[in-house]
N, C-alpha and C positions, 0 to 999 in steps of 0.2 A: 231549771233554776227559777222560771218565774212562776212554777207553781209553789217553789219554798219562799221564794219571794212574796208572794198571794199572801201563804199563811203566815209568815213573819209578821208582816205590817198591822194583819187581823191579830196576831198576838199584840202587838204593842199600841194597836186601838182598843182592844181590851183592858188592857194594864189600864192607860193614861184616862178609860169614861169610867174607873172606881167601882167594883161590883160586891160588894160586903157579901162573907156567906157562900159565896158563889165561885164554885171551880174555872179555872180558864180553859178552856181547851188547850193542849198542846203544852199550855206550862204547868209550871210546876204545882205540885199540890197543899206548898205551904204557903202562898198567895191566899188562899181561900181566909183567913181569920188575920189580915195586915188590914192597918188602917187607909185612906187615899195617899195621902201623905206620904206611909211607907212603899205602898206601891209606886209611883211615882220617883218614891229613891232606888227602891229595885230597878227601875226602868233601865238602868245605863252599872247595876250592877248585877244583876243576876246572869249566872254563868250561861243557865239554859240560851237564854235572849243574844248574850256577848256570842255564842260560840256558833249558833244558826247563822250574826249577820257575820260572822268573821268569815265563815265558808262561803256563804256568794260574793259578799264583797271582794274577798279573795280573788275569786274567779272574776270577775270583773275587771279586777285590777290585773289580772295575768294575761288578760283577752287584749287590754289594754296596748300594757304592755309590748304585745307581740307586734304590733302596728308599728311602722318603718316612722322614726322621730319625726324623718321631712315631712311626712305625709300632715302629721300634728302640726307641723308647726306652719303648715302652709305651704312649703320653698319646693315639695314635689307633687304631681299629680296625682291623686288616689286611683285606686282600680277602684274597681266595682266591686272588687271580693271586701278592699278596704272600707267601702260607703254602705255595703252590708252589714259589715260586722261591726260597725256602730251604731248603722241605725239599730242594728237588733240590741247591743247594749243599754243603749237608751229605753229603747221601751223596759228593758227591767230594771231601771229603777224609774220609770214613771209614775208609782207610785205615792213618790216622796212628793210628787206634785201633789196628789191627792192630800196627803196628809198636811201641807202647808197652807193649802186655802182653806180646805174645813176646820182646820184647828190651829190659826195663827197664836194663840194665848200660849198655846202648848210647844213651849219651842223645846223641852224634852226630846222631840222624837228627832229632829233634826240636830242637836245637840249627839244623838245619841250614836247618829250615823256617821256625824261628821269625827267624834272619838274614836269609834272603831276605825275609820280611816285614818286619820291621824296617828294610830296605836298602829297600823300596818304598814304606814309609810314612814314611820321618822328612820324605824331602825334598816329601811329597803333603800341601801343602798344606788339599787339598778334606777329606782323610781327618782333617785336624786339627781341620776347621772340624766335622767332621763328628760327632766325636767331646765337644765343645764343645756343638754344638744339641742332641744327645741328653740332654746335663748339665742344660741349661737348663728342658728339658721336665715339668710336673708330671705324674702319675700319678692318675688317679681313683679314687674311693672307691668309687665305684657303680658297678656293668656294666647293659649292656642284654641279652637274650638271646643268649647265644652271645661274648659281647666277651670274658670273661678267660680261655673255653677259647682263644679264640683268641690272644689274646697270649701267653697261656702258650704256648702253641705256639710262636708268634715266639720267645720268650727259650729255649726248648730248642733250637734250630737254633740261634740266634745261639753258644750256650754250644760247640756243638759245630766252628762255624765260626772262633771263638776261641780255643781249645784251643791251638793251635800259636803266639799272642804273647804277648809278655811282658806284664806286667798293664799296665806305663805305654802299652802300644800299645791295649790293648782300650776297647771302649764299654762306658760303665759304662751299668749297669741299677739303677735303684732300686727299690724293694721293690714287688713286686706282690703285694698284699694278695688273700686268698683271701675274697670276701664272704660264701663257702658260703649261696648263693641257693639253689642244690638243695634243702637242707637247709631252709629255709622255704616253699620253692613247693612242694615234696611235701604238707606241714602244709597249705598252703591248697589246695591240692585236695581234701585230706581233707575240711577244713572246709567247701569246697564242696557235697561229693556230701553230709555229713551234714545241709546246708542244705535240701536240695532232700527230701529225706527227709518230713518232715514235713508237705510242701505234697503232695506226692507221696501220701499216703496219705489227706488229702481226697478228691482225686477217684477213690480206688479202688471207690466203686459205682459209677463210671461201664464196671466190668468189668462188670458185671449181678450185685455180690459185694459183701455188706456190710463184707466184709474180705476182707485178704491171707488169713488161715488159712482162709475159706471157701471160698474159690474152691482152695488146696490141700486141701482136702478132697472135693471135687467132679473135683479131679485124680485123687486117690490113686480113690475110687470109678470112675472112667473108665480107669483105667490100663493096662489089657487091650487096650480099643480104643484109647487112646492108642500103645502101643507103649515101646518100648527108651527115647524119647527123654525121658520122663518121669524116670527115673533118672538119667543123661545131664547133664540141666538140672539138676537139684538135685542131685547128687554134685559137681557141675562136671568132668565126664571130658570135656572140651571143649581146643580149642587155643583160646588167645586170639594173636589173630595179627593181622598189620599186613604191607602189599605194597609194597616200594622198588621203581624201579628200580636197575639194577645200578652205574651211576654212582656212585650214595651211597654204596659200598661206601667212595669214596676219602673220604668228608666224615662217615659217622656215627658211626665208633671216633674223631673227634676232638672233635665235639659234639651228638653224639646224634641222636636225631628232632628234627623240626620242624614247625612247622602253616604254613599259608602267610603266616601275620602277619609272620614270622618274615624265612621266605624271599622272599615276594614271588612267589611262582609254583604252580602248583597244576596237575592232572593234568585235573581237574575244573572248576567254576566259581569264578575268582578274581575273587570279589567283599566284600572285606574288609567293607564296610557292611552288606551285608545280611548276611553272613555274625555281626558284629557284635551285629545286631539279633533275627537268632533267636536265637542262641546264647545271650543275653540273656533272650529271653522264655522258653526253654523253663530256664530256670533261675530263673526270678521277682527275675533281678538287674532293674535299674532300668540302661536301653539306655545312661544317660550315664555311671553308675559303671561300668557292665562295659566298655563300651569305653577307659580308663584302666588298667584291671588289667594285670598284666604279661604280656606275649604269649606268654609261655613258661608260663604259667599256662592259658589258654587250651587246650582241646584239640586233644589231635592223634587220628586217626581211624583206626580199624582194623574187625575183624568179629571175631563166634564162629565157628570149624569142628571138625569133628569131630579125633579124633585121629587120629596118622599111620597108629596102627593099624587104626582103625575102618571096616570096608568100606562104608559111607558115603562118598562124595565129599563134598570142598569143592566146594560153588558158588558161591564169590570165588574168582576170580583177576586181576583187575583192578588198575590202578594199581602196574604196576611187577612184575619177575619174579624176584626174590628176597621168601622170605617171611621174618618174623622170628616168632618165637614166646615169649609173655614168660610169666617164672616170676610166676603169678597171686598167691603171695604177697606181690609187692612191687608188685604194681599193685590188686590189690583193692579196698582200702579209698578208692581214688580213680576209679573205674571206675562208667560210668554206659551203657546201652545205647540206642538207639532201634531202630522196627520200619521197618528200609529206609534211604533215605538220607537225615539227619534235612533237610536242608538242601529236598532236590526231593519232598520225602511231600505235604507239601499248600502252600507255596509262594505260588500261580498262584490259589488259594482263598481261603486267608487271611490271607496278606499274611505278610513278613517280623516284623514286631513285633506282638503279641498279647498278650492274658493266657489260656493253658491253660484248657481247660476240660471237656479228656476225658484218660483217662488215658497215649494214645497222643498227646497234642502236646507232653510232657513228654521234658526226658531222665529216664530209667527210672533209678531207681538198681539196682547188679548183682542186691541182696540182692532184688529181687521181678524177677528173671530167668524165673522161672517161667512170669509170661506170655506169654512167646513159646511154651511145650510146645506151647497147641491149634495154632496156624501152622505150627511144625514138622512134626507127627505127619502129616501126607497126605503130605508128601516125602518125611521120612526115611524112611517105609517103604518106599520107593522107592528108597532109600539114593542120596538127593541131599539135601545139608543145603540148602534155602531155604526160605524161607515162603510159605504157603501163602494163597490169598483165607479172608478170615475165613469170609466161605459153605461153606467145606468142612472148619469146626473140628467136632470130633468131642465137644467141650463143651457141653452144653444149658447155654443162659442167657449163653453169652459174649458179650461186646458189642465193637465198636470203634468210634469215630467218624469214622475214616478207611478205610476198604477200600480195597484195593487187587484187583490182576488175581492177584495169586500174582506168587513171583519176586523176590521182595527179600530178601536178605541182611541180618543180625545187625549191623547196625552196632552198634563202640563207641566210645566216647568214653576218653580217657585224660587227666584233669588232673592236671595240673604237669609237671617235667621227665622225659623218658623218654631212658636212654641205653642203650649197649648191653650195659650192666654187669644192665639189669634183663633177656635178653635171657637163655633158656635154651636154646630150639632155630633152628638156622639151617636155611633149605631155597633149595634153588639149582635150578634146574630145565636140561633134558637134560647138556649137558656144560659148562655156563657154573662153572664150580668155582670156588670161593674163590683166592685166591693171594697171595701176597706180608704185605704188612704187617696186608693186611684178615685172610686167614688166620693172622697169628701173632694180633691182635686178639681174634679168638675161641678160639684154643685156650688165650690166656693165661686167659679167662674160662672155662675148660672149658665152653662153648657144645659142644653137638651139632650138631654137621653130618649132613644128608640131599640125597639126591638125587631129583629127582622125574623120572623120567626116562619114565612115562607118561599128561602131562599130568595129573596129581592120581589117577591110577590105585592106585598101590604110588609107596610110599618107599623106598627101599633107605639105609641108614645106609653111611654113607662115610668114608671114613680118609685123609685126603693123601699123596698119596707126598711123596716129601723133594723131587722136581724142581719142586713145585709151591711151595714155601717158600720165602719170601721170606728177607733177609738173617737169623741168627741173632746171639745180642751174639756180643761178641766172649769173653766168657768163655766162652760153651758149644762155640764153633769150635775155642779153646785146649785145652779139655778134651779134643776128637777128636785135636787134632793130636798131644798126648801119646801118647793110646793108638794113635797109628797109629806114631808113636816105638818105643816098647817091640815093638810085632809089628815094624818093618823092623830092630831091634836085634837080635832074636830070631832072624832071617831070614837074618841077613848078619854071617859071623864077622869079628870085629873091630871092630866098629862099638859105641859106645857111646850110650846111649838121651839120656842124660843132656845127650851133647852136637849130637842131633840137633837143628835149631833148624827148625821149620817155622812159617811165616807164611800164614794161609789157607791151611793145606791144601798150600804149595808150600815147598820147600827143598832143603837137600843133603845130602849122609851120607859121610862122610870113616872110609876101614875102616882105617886106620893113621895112625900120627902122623906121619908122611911125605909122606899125601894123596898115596900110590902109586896108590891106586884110588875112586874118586869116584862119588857118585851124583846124580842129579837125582831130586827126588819131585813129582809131581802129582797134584793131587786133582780129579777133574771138580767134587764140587760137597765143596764143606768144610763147609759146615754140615747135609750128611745124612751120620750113621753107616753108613747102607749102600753110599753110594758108593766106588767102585772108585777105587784110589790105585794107582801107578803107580811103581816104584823104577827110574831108566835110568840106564846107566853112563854114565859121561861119558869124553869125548877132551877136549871143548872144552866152554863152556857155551850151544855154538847147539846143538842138537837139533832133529831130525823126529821124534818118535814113537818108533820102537826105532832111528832112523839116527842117524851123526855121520861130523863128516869133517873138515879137518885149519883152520889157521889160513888157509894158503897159497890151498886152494879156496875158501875162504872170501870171501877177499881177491879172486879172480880171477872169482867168480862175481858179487860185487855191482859190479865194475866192468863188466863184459859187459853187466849188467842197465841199468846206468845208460847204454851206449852201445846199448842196443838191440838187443846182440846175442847168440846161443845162449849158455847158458850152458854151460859147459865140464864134460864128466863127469868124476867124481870117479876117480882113479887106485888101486886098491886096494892097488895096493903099495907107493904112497905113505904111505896111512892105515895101515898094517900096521908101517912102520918107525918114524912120526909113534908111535903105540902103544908098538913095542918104546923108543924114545928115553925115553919119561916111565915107562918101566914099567907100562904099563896094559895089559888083558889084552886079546888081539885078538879074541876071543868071549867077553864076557862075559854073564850070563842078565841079560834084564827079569826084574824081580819084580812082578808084576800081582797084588795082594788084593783080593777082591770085598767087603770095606770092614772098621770097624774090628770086631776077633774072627774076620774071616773069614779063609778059608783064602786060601795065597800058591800064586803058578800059575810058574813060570819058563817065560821067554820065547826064546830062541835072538836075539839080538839081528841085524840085517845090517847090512850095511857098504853104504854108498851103489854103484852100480854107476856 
């Protein structure tokens, strides 16, 4: 559909920039001797044009259609299948965007689309009814995790899929209130980790340390044989980081991270009860209130690693192969650690719900991060960040209650909402690179992108080419097509800048007011500045790349095609008098610009053989 879509719109940007003389592709071939005028009244009556948009718009409207009312009107929660299949409708008709910034004067083509809609839905019943159940439907006051990013989603697509009827045609939407949940489950995260604080500082002789500042004091004394990692921990020159799969790319620029309350799925052990009941204890909530609290309050899990610079490896790379790296000022103050993985540490021992009673069955809050230095320091000297069996701390007097083998990882905990807004460096590992929307997503956040191309060896920082970008608006594509305006005006005596009209990067360029000699412009990708654009003269408006050839082979090659048979070689002396008849030059140069400010190349055009 949006390759007939493609060509649709190139048809009715043809019609509406007037070509005397001049075949259209795709339409019809009594267009060739109409004046603008009459083209412009075919625009919205020729059948060829009515009957191409009535078959996507069709389907659009049926894809529509199939979509549960609630979900339109807001009063239910979309799936994913649902926020798919609009955004994918959206994009085809993104177009009509194009067509309304480049050629506001021309309200034809919107006129044209909004008829055939109009012509589809007065006598569609289903579309009236449907229109109707959405009316009727209330709107909630409260969301659950993840519910009004996602409507809101819905109602952005729906807006964009509307755009082309007239308002008595559209689904109304009634107001969706913003409950800015965000904005209070941050606050109770806070209030969380400042909770646990307090309890937390009880059991700190159970470090073998009458206090936090004793045992840093027994740090700063030992720091020599401790090593680098002492500074390290207490500076915080740490990544605080978290591991997606690549998947989520498509799902967490629209709602963020998520724990598995949430989702329902988990890489590790999905066991919401137990999960439940520690998370609970190691926070002195009471099992029956914490399990009530809002899921998105709930943590979501990551680790400490070194930085990208630090020749030190990461050792996590677990759970997923894109890393995210979040700016620590905006997760700090809710931010709580355990030693390993809080969930399988002791488990199997003492049971999912407990009351703490050494300082390691506790989530840790960040601000006594410190004790993890002794654990670290036997690895990282080794420049492997994981933790170390207590047996090999290099602290007289440390204690833990749980010992391990060595080999666990910094987990951290993160309460309340985490999106990608809190999200300062992004890491993609060998050549799996960002693209498309996920890629504009983080460059709108100027997020840093890296590459880890050996396995957690070296980062190398990364730059996207423009082939890897996904769609840009449509105002920044406008912006290029201007300046590629002005360089093909510059380029080509007689031509005026002003009245080149380019659409995505494609159009025509008329060097006299006679439209004695004509151009066709193509842009490989219109939303990169650097790519190559392309000026070709025209005979007709079918085109090969630098060839053209007349109406008549035209005519005699799609009938041969359709009988199956050779197509017929082009006559050159044919195409040469076809030429001298319209005044058009029989060599005229390609103009090739390696993009917009770049230099123009002339090309020797050929004549089909």
């Amino acid at each position: 559909m949006r390759i007939q879509l493609f060509y649709l719109f190139s048809g009715l940007l043809w019609l509406a920039s007037c070509q005397p003389n001049l075949s259209i592709q795709r339409g019809p071939a009594s267009t060739a001797s109409k004046s603008c005028a009459g083209l412009l009244e075919e625009l919205v009556t020729e059948v060829y044009y009515h009957d191409e948009a009535a078959k996507d718009l069709k389907e659009i409207l049926a894809q529509l259609k199939a979509i549960d009312a609630e979900v339109l009107a807001g009063s239910k929660n979309p799936s994913w299948k649902d926020v798919d299949a609009l955004e994918k409708l959206s994009k085809d008709v993104y177009h009509i965007k194009y067509q309304k910034y480049e050629f506001p004067e021309d309200a034809n083509i919107e006129r044209f689309y909004a008829r055939v809609l109009a012509e589809l839905q007065v006598g569609d019943e289903q579309w009236k009814a449907l229109i109707k159940t959405v009316d009727e439907y209330d709107v909630p006051k409260e969301f659950a995790p993840t519910e009004y990013e996602m409507r809101s989603i819905i109602r952005r697509y729906l807006n964009v899929l509307q755009e082309p009827l007239p308002n008595s045609l559209r689904i109304g939407k009634k107001k969706l209130k913003n409950p800015h949940r965000n904005e209070k489950l941050i606050l109770d995260g806070i209030a969380i980790t400042k909770g646990i604080n307090p309890k937390f500082d009880d059991l700190i002789k159970t470090t073998g340390f009458d206090t936090y500042d004793d045992f840093l004091k027994a740090v700063a004394k030992q720091k020599e044989e401790l090593g680098d990692i002492v500074d390290l921990m207490l500076k915080e020159e740490v990544s605080i980081s978290m591991n997606r799969p690549e998947n989520a790319r498509w799902w967490v620029p629209k709602v963020g991270f998520q724990n598995q309350f949430v989702t329902g799925s988990s890489k590790g052990a999905l066991d919401p009860n137990s999960r439940n009941a520690y998370e609970a204890s190691r926070t002195w909530i009471d099992p029956k209130v914490y399990k009530e609290l809002d899921n998105d309050l709930k943590p979501k899990y990551g680790y400490v690693a070194p930085k990208l610079d630090s020749p030190i490896q990461n050792g996590n790379a677990n759970y997923g192969g894109d890393r995210y790296i979040f700016d620590l000022e905006k997760v700090r103050k809710r931010m709580t650690w355990t030693h390993g993985d809080s969930r399988a540490r002791f488990g199997s021992s003492k049971g999912y719900q407990f009351t703490p009673e050494g300082w390691d069955e506790t989530f840790i809050p960040w601000d006594r991060r410190g004790l993890a230095i002794p654990f670290l320091s036997p690895n990282t000297k080794n420049n492997s960040f994981r933790l170390a069996s207590g047996s090999q701390s290099k602290l007289p007097g440390f204690k833990i209650n749980h010992n391990s083998s060595g080999g666990d990882y910094m987990e951290l905990q993160f309460w309340g909402p985490l999106t990608l807004d809190d999200v300062s460096t992004f890491v993609f590992k060998g050549q799996n690179a960002p693209e498309g929307e996920f890629l504009e997503a983080l460059l709108e956040r100027k997020i840093k992108i890296f590459q880890d191309a050996s396995n957690g060896k070296e980062y190398l920082p990364w730059t996207p080419t423009k082939e890897v970008r996904g769609p840009a608006s449509v105002e920044e594509v406008g912006a290029l097509d201007q300046k590629r305006a002005a360089q093909i005006a510059a380029a080509l005596p007689g031509a005026d800048a002003s009245k080149i009209r380019l659409t995505n990067g494609v159009g025509r360029v008329d060097t006299s007011a006679e439209f004695k000699q004509s151009y066709f412009v193509m842009t490989e990708n219109p939303a990169d500045p650097n790519s190559k654009f392309t000026v070709i003269p025209m005979a007709t408006s079918r085109y090969d790349k630098y060839n053209y050839n007349t109406d008549e082979w035209w005519d005699k090659s799609q009938a041969a095609e359709a009988r199956g048979e050779k197509i017929p070689r082009e006559d050159t002396a044919v195409v040469e008098r076809f030429l001298r008849q319209h005044n058009l030059s029989t060599n005229p140069d390609v103009l090739e610009f390696s993009g917009v400010d770049g230099p123009a190349k002339k090309i020797p055009a050929q004549l089909l053989p």
